[in-house]
N, CA, C and O atoms as CSV, one atom per row, in Angstrom:
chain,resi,resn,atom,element,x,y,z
A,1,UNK,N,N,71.143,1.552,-76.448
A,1,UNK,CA,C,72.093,0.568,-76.954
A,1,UNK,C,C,72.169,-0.608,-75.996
A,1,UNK,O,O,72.044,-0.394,-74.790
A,2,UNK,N,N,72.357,-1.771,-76.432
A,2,UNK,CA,C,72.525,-3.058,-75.697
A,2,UNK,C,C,73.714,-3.269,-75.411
A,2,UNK,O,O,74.581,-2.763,-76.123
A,3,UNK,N,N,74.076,-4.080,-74.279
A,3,UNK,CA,C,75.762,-4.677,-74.085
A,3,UNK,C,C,76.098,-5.067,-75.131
A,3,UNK,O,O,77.185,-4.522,-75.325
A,4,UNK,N,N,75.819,-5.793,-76.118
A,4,UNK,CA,C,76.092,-6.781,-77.296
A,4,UNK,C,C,76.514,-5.347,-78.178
A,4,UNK,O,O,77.309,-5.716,-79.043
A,5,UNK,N,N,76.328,-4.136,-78.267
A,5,UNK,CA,C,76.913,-3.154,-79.148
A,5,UNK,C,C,78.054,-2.623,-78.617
A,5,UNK,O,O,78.490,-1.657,-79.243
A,6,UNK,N,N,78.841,-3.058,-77.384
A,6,UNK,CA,C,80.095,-2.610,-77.190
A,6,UNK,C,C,80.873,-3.895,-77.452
A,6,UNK,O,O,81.789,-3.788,-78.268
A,7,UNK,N,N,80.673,-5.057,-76.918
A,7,UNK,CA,C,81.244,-6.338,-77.508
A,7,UNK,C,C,81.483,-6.823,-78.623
A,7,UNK,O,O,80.511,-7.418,-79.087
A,8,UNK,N,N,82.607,-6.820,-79.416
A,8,UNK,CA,C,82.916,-7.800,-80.414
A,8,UNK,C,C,83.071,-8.707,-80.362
A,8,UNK,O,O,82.694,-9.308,-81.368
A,9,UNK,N,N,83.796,-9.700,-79.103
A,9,UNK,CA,C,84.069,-10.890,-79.395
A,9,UNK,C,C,82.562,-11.796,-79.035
A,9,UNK,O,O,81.684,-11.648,-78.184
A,10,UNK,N,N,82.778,-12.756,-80.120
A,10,UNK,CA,C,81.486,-13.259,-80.323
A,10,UNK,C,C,81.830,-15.137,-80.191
A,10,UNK,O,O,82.427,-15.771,-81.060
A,11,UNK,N,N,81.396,-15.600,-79.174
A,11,UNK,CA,C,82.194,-17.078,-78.739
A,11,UNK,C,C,81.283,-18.236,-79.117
A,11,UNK,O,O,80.407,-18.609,-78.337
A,12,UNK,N,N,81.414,-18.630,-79.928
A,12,UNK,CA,C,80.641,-20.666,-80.570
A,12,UNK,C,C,80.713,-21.264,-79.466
A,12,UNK,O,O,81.861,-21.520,-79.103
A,13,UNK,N,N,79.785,-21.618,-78.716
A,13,UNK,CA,C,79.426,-23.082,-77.266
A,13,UNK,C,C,79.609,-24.189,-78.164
A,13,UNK,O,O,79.141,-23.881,-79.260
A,14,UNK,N,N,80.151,-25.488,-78.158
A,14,UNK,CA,C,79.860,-27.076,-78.307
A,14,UNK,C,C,78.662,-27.221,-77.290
A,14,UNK,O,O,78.431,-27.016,-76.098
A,15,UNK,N,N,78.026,-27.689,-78.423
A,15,UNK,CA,C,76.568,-28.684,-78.031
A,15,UNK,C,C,76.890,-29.260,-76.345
A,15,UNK,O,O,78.009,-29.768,-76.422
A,16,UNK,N,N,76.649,-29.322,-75.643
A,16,UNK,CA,C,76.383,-29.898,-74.459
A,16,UNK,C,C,76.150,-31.620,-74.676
A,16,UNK,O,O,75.763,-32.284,-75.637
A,17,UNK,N,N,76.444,-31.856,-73.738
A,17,UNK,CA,C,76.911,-33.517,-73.759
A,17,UNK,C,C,75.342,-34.298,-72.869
A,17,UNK,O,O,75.069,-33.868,-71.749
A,18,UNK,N,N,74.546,-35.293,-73.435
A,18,UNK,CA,C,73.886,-36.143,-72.572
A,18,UNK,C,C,74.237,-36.432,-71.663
A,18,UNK,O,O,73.575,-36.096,-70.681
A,19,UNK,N,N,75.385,-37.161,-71.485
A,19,UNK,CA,C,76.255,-37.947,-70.547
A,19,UNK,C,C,77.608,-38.326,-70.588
A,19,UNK,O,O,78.227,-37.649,-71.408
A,20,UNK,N,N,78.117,-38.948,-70.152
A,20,UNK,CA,C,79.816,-39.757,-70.115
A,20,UNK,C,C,79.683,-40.142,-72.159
A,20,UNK,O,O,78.660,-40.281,-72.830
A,21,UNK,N,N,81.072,-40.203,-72.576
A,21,UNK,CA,C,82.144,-39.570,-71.970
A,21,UNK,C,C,81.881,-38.248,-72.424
A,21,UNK,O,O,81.259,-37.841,-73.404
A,22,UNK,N,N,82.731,-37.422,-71.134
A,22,UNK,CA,C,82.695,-35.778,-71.273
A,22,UNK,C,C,84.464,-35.249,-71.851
A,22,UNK,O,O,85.523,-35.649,-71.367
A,23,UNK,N,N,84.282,-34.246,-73.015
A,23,UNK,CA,C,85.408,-33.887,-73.046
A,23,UNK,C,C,86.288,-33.311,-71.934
A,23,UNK,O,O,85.805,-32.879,-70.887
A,24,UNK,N,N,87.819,-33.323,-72.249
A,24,UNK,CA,C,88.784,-32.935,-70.816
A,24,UNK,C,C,88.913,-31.017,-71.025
A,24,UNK,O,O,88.959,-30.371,-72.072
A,25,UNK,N,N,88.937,-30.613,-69.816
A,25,UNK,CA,C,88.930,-29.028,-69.786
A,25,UNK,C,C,90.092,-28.963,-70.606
A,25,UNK,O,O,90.578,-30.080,-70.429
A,26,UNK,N,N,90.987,-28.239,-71.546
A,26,UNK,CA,C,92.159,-27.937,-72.203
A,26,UNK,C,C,92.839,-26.767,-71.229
A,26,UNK,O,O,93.878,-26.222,-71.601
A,27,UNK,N,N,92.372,-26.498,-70.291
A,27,UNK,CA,C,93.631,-25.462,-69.181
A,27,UNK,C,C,93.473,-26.654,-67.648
A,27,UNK,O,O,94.514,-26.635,-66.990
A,28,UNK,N,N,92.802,-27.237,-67.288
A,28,UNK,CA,C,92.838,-27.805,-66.100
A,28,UNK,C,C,92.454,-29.454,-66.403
A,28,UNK,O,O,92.531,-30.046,-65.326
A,29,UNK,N,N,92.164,-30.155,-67.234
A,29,UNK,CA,C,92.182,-31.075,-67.791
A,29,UNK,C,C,90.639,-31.962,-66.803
A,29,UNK,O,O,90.293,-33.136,-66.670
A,30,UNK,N,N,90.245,-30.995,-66.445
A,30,UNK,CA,C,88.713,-31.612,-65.619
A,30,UNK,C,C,87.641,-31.756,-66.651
A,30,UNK,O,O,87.451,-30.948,-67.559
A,31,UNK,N,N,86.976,-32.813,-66.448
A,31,UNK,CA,C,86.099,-32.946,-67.143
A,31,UNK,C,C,84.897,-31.321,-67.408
A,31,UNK,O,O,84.601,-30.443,-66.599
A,32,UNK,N,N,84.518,-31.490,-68.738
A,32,UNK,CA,C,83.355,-30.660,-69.014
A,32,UNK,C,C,82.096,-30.693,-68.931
A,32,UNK,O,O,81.877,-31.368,-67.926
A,33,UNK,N,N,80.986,-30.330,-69.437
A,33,UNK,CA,C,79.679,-30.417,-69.762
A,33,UNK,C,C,79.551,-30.674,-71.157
A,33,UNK,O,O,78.417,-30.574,-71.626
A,34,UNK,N,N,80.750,-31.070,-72.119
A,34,UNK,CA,C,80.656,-31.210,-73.543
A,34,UNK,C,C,81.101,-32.272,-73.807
A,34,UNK,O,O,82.003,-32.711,-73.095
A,35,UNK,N,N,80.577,-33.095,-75.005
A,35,UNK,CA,C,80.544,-34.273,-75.234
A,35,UNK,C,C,82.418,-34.701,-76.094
A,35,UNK,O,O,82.931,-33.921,-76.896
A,36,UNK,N,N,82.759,-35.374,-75.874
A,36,UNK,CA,C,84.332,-36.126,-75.746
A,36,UNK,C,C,84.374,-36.104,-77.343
A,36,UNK,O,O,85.365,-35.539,-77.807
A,37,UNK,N,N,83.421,-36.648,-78.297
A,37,UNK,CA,C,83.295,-36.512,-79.668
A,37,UNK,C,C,83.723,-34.975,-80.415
A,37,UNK,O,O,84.128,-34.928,-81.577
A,38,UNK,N,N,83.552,-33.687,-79.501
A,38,UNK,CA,C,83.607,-32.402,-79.842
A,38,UNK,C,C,84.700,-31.993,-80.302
A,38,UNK,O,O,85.756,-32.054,-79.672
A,39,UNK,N,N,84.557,-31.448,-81.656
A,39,UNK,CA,C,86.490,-31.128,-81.899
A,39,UNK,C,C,86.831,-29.726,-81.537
A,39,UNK,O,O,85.874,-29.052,-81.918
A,40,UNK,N,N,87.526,-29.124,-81.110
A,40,UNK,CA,C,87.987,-27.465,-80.380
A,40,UNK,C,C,88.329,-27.667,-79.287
A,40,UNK,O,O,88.874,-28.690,-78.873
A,41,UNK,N,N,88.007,-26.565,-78.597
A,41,UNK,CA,C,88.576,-26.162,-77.478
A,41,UNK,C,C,87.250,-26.090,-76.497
A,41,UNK,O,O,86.134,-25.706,-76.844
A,42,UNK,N,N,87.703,-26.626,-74.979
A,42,UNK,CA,C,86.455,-27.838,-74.385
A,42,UNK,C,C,87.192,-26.529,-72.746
A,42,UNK,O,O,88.406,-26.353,-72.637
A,43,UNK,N,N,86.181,-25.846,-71.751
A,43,UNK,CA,C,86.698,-25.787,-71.006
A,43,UNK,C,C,85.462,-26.143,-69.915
A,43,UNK,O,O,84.256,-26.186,-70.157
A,44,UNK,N,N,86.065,-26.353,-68.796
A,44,UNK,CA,C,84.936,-26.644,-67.536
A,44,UNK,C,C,84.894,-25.765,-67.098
A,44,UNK,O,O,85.765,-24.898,-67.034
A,45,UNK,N,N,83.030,-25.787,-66.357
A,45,UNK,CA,C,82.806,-24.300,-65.887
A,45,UNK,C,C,83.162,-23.489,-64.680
A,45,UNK,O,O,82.459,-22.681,-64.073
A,46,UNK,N,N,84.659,-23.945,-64.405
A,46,UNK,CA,C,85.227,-22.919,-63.784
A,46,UNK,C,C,86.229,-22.330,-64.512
A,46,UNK,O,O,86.720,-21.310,-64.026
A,47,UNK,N,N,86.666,-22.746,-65.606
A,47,UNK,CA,C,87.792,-21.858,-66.237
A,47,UNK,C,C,87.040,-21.382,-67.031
A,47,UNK,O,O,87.184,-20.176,-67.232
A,48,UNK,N,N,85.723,-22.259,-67.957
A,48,UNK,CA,C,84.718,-21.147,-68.802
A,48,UNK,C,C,84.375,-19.704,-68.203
A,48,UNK,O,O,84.396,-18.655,-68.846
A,49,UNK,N,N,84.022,-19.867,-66.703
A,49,UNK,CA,C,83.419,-18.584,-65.744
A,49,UNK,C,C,85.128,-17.403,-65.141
A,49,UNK,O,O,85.005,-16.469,-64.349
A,50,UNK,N,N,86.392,-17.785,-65.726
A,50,UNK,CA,C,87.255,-17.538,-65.471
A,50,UNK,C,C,88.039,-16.855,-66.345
A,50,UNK,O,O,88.824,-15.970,-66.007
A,51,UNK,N,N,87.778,-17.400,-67.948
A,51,UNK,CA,C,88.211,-16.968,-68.752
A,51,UNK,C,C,86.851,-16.014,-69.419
A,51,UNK,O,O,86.854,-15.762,-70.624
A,52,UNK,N,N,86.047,-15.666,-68.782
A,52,UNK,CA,C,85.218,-15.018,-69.438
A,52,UNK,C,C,85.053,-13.537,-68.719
A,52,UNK,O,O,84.449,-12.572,-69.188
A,53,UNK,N,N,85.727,-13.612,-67.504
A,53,UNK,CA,C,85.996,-12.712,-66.912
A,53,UNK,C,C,87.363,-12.033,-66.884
A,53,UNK,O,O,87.638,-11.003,-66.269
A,54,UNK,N,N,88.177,-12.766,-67.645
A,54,UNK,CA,C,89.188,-12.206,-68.074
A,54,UNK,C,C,88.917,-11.931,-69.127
A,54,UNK,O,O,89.242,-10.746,-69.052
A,55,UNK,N,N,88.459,-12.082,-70.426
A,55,UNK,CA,C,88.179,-11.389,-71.870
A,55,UNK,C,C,87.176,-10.551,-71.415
A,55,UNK,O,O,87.538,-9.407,-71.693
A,56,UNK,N,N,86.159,-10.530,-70.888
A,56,UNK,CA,C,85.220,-9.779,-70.189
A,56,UNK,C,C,85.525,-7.971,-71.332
A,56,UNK,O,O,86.618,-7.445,-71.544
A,57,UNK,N,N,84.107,-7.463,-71.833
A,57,UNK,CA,C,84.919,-6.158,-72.204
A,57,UNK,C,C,84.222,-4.978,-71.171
A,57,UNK,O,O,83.164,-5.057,-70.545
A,58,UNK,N,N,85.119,-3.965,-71.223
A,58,UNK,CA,C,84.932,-3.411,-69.822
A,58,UNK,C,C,85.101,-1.687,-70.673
A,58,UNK,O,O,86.036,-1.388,-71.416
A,59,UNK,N,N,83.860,-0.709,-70.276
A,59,UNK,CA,C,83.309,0.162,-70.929
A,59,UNK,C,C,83.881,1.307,-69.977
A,59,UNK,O,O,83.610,2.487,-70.198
């Protein structure tokens, strides 16, 4: 069995951004790696690497 068969939650990335402008993180308001045009929820990759270790599923 693979990790992906104990995991359900299953998370949509926004396209990655060329350049400026970058959308604002929505928990720390720092810029992202995703483009400012993106509609959802935008985080930078320290709360992405933060909140993924908190949903994290653990066997």
């Amino acid at each position: 069995m693979s990790e992906d068969d104990y995991c359900l939650i299953a998370s949509a990335r926004p396209p990655r951004a060329e350049g400026p402008p970058y959308a604002e993180c929505v928990l720390c308001r720092e810029p992202t790696e995703y483009p400012e045009s993106y509609k959802g929820i935008t985080l930078c990759p320290v709360c992405e690497w933060q909140e993924a270790q908190r949903t994290a599923c653990s066997g």
